[in-house]
N, C-alpha and C positions, 0 to 999 in steps of 0.2 A: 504494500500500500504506500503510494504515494504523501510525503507532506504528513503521514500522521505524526504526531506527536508522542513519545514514547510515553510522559502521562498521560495521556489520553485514559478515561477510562470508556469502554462500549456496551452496550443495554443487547441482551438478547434480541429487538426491535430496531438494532441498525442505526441509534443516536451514538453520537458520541456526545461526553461530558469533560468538560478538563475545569477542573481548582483550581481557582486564582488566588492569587496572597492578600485581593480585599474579602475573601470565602465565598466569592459569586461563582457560582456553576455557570460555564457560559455552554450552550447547547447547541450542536448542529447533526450532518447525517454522515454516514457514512460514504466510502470511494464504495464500498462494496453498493450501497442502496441507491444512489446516482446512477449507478450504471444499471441495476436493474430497473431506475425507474424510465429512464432514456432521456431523452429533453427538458428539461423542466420549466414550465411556461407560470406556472401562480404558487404562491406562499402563501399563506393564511396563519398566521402566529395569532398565540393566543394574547391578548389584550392587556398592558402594563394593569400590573395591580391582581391580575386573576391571579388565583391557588391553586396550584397543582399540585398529584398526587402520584409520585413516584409508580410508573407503569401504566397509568391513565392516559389513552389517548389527549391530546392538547390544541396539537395544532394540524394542518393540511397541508401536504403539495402535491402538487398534479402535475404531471408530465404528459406529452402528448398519446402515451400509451396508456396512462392508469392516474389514476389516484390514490394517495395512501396516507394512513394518520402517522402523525409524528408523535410518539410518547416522548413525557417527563422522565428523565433520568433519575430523579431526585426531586424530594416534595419539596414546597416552599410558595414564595410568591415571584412571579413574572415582576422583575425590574428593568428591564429593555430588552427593547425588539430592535434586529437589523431590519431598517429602513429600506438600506441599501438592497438587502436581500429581495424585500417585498418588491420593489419598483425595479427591478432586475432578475428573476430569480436563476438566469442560468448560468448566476457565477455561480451558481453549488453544483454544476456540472464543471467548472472551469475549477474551482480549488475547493472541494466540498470539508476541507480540515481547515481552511483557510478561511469559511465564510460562517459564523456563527448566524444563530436564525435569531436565539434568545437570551435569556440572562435569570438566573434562577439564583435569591438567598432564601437560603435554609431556612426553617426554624432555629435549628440549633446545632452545636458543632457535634452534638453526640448525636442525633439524627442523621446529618451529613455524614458522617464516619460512618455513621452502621450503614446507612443505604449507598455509599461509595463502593463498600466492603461488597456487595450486593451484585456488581459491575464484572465484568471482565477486561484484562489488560490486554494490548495490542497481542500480542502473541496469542494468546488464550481465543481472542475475538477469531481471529482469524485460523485458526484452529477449527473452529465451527464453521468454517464456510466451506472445510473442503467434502 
C-alpha cells in the first residue's frame, strides 16, 4: 500500500484512523476500498458536532460503480470535515492516506485506547485482504 502511514490504524470496514498529538482521530479510506470503489464522484460526511459510535455507519461515498457507508473508527464527536474532500472527492482516488474525510475526539483517553486497541495495524490490515 501506497502512502500509508505505518501508525495508521484500519477498521475491518476499510477506514483508516491515525492519532494525533492534539488526540483527534483524523478519519479517511483505504488504497485497498478506493480501488474497489473505482471513481469516486460525492462524499457525504457526517455533520461537525454529530456523535459517532465506533462501527456505526456515518458517513457516504459513491463512486461511479456503487455506493458504500463509511464507519467510525472510534466513538466520539465529528470536529471537522474535509471540505476539500466534499467539493473534490476524487482526490481519495489520487492519495486516499493523504486525504482525510473527518476528525473525531474521543470521549476519553481510556475509551480511545480500548477502541484503538480494537483496530488493526498496517500489516495485520493487509493481511486480511489476501
Amino acid at each position: 500500500m501506497t502512502n500509508a502511514k505505518p501508525n495508521y490504524l484500519f477498521a475491518d470496514t476499510h477506514e483508516w484512523a491515525d492519532l494525533q498529538s492534539d488526540g483527534l482521530v483524523w478519519v479517511g479510506i483505504s488504497d485497498h476500498a478506493q480501488i474497489a470503489l473505482g471513481d469516486v464522484v460525492f462524499l457525504e460526511t457526517p455533520a461537525v458536532g454529530a456523535v459517532v459510535e465506533q462501527g456505526n455507519a456515518c458517513a457516504v461515498i459513491e463512486s461511479v460503480k456503487a455506493a458504500s457507508d463509511i464507519h467510525a473508527p472510534v466513538s466520539g464527536t465529528v470536529v471537522a470535515v474535509n471540505s476539500a474532500a466534499i467539493d473534490a472527492p476524487e482526490t481519495i482516488n489520487q492519495d486516499p492516506y493523504g486525504t482525510w474525510l473527518f476528525k473525531i475526539q474521543t470521549v476519553s483517553v481510556e475509551s480511545q485506547t480500548q477502541e484503538l486497541a480494537r483496530l488493526h495495524s498496517l500489516a495485520q490490515y493487509e493481511s486480511t485482504l489476501n
